[in-house]
Structure formats: C-alpha cells, structure tokens
N, C-alpha and C positions, 0 to 999 in steps of 0.2 A: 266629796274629795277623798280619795283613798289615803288610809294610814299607809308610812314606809316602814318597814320591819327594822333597819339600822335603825344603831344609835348612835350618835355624836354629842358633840360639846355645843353644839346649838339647840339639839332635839332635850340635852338635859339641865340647860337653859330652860327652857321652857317648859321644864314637868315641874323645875321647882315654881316658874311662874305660877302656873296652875294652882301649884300649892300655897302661892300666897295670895292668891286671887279667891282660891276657895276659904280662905285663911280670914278676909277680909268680909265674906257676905256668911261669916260665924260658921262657916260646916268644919269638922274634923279634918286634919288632912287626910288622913287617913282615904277620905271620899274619892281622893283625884287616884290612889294604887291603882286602878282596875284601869283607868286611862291610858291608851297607847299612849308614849311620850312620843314618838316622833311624828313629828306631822311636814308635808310638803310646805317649805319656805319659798312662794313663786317672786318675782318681780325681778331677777338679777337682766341689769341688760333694758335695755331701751326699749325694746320692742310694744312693749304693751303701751307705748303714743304714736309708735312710728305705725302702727299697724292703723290708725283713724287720720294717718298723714300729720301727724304733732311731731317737732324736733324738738326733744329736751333742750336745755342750754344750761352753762353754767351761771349760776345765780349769785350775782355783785350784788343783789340788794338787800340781802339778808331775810328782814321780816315782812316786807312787802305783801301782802293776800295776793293779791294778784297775782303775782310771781311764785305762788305756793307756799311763800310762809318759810319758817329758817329749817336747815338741816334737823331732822327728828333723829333724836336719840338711838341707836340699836337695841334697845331693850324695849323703847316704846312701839318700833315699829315690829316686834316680834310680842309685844303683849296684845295688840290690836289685832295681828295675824289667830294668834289663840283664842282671844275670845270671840273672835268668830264663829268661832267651830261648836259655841254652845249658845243657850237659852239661859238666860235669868228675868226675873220680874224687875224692872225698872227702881223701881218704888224702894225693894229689897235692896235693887245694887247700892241705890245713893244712899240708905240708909245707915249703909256700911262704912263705903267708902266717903261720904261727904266728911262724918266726925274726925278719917284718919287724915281727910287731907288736911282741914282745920287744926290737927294735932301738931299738925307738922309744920303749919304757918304759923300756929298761935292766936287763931281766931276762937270765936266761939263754936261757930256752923262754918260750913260751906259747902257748896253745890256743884255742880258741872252744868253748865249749857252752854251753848251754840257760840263758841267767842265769847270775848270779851262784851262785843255789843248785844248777845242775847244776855249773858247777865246783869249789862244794865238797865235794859228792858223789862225783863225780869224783874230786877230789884228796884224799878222804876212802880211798877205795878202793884207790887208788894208795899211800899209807900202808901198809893193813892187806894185800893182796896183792903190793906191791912187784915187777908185773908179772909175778907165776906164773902161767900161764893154768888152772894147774887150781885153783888159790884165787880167781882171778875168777870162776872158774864156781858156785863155790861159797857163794860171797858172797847172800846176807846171814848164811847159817850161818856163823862165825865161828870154831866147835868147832876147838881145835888149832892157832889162830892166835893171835897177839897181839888183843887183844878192845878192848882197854879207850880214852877219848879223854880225856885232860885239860882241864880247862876251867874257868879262876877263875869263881868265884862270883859276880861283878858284870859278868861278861861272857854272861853266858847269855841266851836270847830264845828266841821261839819258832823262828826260823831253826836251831836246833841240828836240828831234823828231818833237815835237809841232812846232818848229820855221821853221825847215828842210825840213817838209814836204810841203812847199810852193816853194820850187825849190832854195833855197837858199845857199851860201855856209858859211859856220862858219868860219871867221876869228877872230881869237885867240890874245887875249894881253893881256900883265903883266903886264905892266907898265904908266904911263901917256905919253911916251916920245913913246912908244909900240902904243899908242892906238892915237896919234898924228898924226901918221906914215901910219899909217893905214885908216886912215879916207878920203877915198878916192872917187871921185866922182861916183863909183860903189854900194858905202855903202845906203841899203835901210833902216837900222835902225840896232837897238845897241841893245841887250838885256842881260838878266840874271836873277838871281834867287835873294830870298828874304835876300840869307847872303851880300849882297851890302851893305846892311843898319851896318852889324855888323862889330863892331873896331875892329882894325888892319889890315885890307887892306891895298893894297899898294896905292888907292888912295878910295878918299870916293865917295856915288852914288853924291852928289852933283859934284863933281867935273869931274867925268861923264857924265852928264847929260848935264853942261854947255860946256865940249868941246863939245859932239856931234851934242850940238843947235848952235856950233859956224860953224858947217860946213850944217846944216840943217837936219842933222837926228834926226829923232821921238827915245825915248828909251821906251820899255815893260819889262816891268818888270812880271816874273812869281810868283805871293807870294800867291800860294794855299795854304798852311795849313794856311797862317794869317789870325787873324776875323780883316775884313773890321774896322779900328778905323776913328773916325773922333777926332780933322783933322787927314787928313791920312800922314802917313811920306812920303811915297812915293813921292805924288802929290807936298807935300812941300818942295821936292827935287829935282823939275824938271823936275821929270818924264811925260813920255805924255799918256801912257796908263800901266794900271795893269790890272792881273787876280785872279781871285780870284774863289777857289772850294766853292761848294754850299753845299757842303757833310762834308763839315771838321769841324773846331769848327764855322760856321756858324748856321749849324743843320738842313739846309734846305734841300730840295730835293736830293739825292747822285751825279745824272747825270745831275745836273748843273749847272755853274757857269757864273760870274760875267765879261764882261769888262767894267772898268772906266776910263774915263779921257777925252781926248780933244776930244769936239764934232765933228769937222770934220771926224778925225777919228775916229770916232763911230761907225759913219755914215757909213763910207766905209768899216767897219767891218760888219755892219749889212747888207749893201748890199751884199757880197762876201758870205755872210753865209745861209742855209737853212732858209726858204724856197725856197729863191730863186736858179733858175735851174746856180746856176755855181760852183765856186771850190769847195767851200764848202758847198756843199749838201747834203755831208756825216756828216757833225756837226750838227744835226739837236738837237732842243731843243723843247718840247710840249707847248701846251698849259697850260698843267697842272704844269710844272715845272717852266716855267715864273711867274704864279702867287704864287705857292708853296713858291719860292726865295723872291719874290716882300714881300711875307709875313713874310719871316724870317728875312729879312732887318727890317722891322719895328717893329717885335718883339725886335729886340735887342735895339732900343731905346724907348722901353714902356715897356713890361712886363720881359724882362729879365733882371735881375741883375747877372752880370760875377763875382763878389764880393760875393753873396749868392752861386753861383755853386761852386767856388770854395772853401770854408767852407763846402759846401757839401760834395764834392770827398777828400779833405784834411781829414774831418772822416771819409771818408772810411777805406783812407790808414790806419790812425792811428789804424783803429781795426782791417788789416791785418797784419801790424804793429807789435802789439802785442804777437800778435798768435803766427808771428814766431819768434820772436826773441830769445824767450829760447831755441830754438834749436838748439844745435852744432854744428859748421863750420858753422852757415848762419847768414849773416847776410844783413839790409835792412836801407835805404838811402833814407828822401823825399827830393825830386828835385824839387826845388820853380823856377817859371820861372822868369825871369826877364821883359816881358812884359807882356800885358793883351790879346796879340793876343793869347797864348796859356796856359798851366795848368797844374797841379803839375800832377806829377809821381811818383813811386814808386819803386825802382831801391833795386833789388833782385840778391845777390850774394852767391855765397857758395863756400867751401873750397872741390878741387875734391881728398886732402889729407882723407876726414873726410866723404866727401857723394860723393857716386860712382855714378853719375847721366852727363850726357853731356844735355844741352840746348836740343836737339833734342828728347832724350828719355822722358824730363822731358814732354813737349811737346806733344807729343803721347802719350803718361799717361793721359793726360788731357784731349783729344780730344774723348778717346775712355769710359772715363768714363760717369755718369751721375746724372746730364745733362753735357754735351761737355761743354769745355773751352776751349775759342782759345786765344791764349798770343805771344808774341813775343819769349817765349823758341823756337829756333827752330839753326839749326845748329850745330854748336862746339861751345865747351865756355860752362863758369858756372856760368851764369849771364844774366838776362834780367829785362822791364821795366815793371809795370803796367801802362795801360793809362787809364784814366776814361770815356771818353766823351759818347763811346758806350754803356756805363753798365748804368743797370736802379734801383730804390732803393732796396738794399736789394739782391742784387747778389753779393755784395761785403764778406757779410757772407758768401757765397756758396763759395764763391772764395778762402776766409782765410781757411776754413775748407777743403777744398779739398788741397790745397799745405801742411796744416801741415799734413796733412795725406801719403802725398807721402813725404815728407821731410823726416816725424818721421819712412818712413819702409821703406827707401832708401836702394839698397844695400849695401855695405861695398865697398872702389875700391878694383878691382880687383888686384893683383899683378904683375909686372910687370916685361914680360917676355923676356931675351936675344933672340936677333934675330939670324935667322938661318945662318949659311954662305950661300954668294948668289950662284944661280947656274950656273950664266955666269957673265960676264963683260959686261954690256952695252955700253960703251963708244961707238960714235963713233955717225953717222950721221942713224937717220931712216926716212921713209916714211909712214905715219900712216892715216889710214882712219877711219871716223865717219860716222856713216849711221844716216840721222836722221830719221822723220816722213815720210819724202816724200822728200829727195832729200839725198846731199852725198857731204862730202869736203875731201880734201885732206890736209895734214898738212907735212912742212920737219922739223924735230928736229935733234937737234946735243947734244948727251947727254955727262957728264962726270961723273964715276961713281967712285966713290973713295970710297972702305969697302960698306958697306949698305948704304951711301948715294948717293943722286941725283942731279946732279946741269945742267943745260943748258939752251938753249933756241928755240925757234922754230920760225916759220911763215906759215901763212896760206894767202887763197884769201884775206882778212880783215885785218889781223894784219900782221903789218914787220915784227915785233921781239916782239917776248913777251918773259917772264921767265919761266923755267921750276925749280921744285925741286921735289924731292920725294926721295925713300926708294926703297933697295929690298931686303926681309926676308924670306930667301930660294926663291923660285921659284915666290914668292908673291909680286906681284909691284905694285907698288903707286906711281904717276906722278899729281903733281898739275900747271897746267897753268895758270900766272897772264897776259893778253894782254890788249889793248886800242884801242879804236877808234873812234875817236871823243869825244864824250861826257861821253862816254860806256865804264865802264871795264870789261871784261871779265872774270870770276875764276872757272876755273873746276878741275873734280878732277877723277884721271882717275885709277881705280884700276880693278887689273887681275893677268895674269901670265905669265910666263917666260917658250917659249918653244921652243929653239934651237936660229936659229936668227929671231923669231916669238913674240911677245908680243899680249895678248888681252884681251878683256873683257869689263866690262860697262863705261861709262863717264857719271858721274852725271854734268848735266850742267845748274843745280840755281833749287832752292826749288819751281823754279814756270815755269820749263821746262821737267821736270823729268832725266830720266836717258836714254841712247842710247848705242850702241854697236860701237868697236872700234877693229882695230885692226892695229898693226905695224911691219913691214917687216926691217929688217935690209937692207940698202943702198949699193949698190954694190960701191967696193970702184972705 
C-alpha cells in the first residue's frame, strides 16, 4: 500500500499513535521519526460488502456477533488500520501491552484472545494444565488430571462451550451445602456468568469464591457484555480470573477480548493459547487486535465519557420516543440500567388486539426495506428492545421514521378462525426422524392428543425427556419441543401434516440454524 505525501489531522493522529504503540513494546520514540505519517485510511462508504453482494444495515442490536459487534471506537479502528502496516513478535507485543492493559483495569495480568469466549478457554485450560506443557498438549483428553468445572445452576448458558471444550465435565450446584459437596479433589476450577454478581442468589460470588479458595480452586468468571470498571467487582470478590468481549460496550476490535486477573494464571493462559503450537491454536488473536483493544482500554479512561454516551443514546430514544407514541395499541419504555457496564434501551410493545404484526414480520419489514434495519423484532411476540451501542449519530431518525411507518400501515389482525376437526387421533408412541445438513437423528415421542390439542414428551441421542405441545387443525400439525442439555435448551417447532399413521414436514430449529425436514412413522404397538 503506497504512503500519501499530505499531512492531516488524521495522518498526525496516527504518527502519535505509532508513538505510543512503539511506546508500549519499550522502543524509544524516537524509532517511529523516520516513519511516513500518513498512510491511506480505505473503508469510507459501503462498497467494500456491496461489491460480494452484502447490504450493510443499520445496527438496532448493539453487541450482537452476529450483527458485527457495537460501533468501534475511531481511534481503534485507525490503530488497527496502523498496525497493519508493520511486523512485531507476538510474544513481545502481549508482553508489553497485557501489564498496561492490567494497569488500567487493576488486575494483576492480562492478555488478549480471540473474545471473550477464547479467554475463557484459555483461562479454562490454564486451570486444568496450570502451565505443564505436556498436559497442554494433551488437552482436551483430560485422563489423569483434575477434570471436573463447578458451575451454579442459575449461572449456566450456552457460552459454558467455552469452559467444555477443554475436556472438562460441568458439575452443577444450587446450593452452598451443594457446592460444599462437590468441591472435590477432581475440581479444576469453578466458573459462571456475570449474573453472580446480581441479588438474590442463593449464595453470593463472594461467598463462592471464598469456598472454592478454601479448597484451592481458581474461579473465571465469563462477564463479556461488562465494560471492564475499575475497581472491578469481580476481582474485589475473589475472583481469579474474568473475561471480557472486545466487541461489546468496550468498542474495541469485535474478535477480541480480554483475560484479567492473577498473573500466574495469565501466564498459563497465554502459554496454552496461539501462537503457540498447542490446544489453543485455534484462539488465535492478531497483531492488529492486541493493539486495537490495548487502545480501547485506554480510551475509556481518557477520552471516553460513559456519562456523555449515554445522554447521547438516551436522545435518541426520546425522539423515537415520540414518534411513536401517538400510535394506537403501541406503546414504549426507557429501560435505565442500573450499572455503568451497560445502557439504556428502548423497550417497544404493541397490542396484537389493535396492530396485526408478530415480532418476525415486523422484522422482515425492516430488513428488506431501505436502507436495511436490523432489530431484535424477530420470532413470536409483540415486543422487542432498541440497543444503541452499534448505531452512529443520526440513524436514530431513520430508525423512528421507518417504525412509525410500518406501525401507521400495519395490517388490522386477522380474524380468528375455529380449527378444523382433526383427521386422526395421534395419541400414542412415534419414531420420528430429522435429516439435517449432513447427518440424521432419530427421536421416540409419546404424544397425548386430546380435541386439537397436544401434550407429550419425547427423547432423542441428547435429550432424556424433553416436552412436547402442539395443535392439530384438520390434517395440519404443529409440535413444539422444549429439551436441555447441559448448559443448552433446545426449542423447535415442527409444523406439517397428518397422513395416515405418517406425520411430516419442516422443523424450524433457531433463527440462526434454519429450517430441516422431518418426518414420523407411528410406532408398532
């Protein structure tokens, strides 16, 4: 990429960047003088998605992955731009920048990888091999080592993958007397999510923290959507290590994040983790996003004010606010957080007596007009959130305008029609298969079918027992499944038809797996 011979207030932006980047892996500045300062700032303008056929949209969901994560910083997405442009040794960079980001949070260590969930990973690993390099190589087999992960029962989600995929098994508790019991010389470490910290638990992360240091286990804590505060609650809790997403209300880089806390285990996180050649060599984190983060860190204790952002987003809402509130059956909610890790929202409800619209259509409405909006409308229900973090100034008017627009020419609901008699009796035991993308399961259900309703339950390879309900109106059936497994519930929704003792047709199985074909055989008795 060719240097530009101007100079500006962007290009000298960016030479002190240099200077503090070199500042940080200990060279003089002195080293960056010889440096062209200005360099080509490419991305303005859409084009670089619309050229592989992608339409940007504006982003209602703030932190979302999916969705690309919240609005990034302008200092971070111009320190990421720069360090492109050179070589450093990994090993050197974090060495620099892990202590300053720790400085700044008031940990002891901390690292950069891959999000939030490669740092729990990471600092999952670092637990169970505690820096042996012949147990990180060995890793995910776990045989011979401490195996096991503690993790109260109201703290689990699908993110425990991050802890699991270290070879680990999730042992589950409710209780103080539960987690007492449990704490056994197998235990490599204790984890959970960022609701510990919130009241009414059955016990609090302090007290957590203090049993499992009383038998020698480390606790991680996963609290990605928090912005990093100092002091940290966490740390003042006992905790020994947290992670934190780089993409969320941080603002920094999407793909990565933070672990803090006790240096030894840092340490043995950043060894376990890319570059180097062992378990975690798949967590890798750049060049570019170590310094990007190292940048957004220090941004929030100099140039950001969290106190100015949120008077900013707070009038947003208030002029979407307005817009719709004279409209019939809707009506809208600002939701103030209660801490400064996260930000007001906008909480949009309508009446499906008054406006014939479901979360999903409202949704699709929005995404195919333009420009595209993407929102958390999505499924059943007559209600969702706005989040600010990802919208930039002045979308919030495109946003108010375009909902009162679909609000104000909603259809009317529809009427609603008496279902047909059905055309068989389900009752009784079936065998039902799913084909998915590339493989095939098998499912036994036991259904009870009483008039047009549905009640039973089923089991597959995965689930013991999960719940079934659904509908049959005339030949037309409808089978929703609620299961669990582990951390993970499962909810699908399996709609078709009734044809003899044959049932089939699609199973929608999550807004972000699509839909698959099904079919179920009645069970020889």
């Amino acid at each position: 990429m060719p240097y530009l011979p101007n100079t500006s207030r962007r290009s000298l932006f960016a030479s002190a960047l240099l200077t503090r980047i070199a500042t940080l892996l200990g060279r003089p500045a002195a080293a960056t003088a010889a440096t062209p300062a200005a360099m080509p700032m490419r991305g303005a303008g859409p084009g670089i998605y619309q050229r592989f056929g992608v339409e940007p949209f504006i982003n209602c969901t703030s932190t979302y992955t999916i969705n690309g994560g919240s609005r990034q910083l302008p200092e971070v997405i111009a320190a990421v731009e720069q360090a492109a442009h050179y070589h450093v040794n990994l090993d050197e960079l974090m060495s620099k920048v892990g202590p300053r980001i720790a400085e700044l949070l008031g940990g002891e260590a901390a690292m950069v990888s891959s999000g939030a969930a490669g740092s729990v990973t990471c600092g999952a690993a670092a637990c169970v091999a505690g820096g042996d390099p012949e147990k990180m190589q060995k890793l995910p087999d776990t045989s011979g080592m401490k195996d096991q992960c503690i993790v109260p029962k109201w703290s689990r989600s699908y993110y425990d993958h991050a802890v699991r995929a270290v070879g680990v098994k999730m042992i589950e508790v409710d209780t103080l007397p539960d987690l007492e019991a449990a704490l056994s010389p197998r235990v490599a470490l204790a984890h959970g999510q960022a609701n510990l910290l919130a009241e009414g638990n059955k016990f609090t992360l302090r007290q957590y923290t203090e049993a499992c240091h009383r038998h020698g286990v480390p606790v991680l804590i996963d609290a990605a959507a928090d912005l990093p505060l100092r002091p940290n609650p966490y740390l003042a809790a006992g905790v020994d290590l947290v992670a934190y997403s780089g993409g969320k209300i941080l603002r920094g880089p999407q793909t990565a994040g933070i672990l803090l806390g006790k240096k030894n285990l840092v340490k043995a996180a950043w060894q376990v983790a890319s570059p180097h050649i062992t378990f975690g060599r798949s967590v890798k984190v750049s060049k570019e996003e170590i310094v990007g983060i190292a940048v957004a860190v220090e941004a929030l204790f100099s140039t950001r004010k969290r106190e100015d952002e949120d008077r900013e987003w707070i009038g947003w809402f208030e002029h979407v606010k307005q817009r719709l509130d004279p409209i019939p059956g809707l009506t809208t909610k600002m939701l103030m957080p209660k801490e400064k890790s996260y930000y007001p929202t906008l909480q949009i409800n309508w009446d499906p007596a008054v406006i014939g619209l479901q979360n999903w259509e409202l949704g699709e409405r929005l995404l195919k007009g333009k420009p595209r909006i993407m929102t958390h409308a999505e499924g059943e229900g007559h209600g969702f959130v706005l989040r600010p973090a990802a919208m930039y100034p002045g979308e919030y008017k495109i946003v108010a305008e375009r909902l009162y627009e679909e609000f104000s020419q909603a259809p009317r609901p529809k009427p609603k029609q008496s279902p047909a008699a059905p055309v068989a009796d389900l009752s009784g035991r079936w065998e039902l298969d799913i084909t998915f993308l590339a493989g095939s399961t098998k499912w036994k259900l036991y259904l009870d079918n009483n008039g047009t309703g549905i009640k039973g339950f089923y089991s597959s390879p995965v689930v013991a027992e999960g719940s079934l309900t659904g509908r049959i109106n005339g030949q037309a059936v409808e089978l929703r499944s609620h299961g669990r497994h582990e951390g993970m519930a499962f909810n699908y929704v399996f709609t078709g038809s009734v044809k003899g003792d044959t049932m089939q047709g699609t199973v929608a199985l999550g807004w972000e797996d699509g839909s698959v074909p099904w079919i179920a055989r009645r069970a020889a008795l």
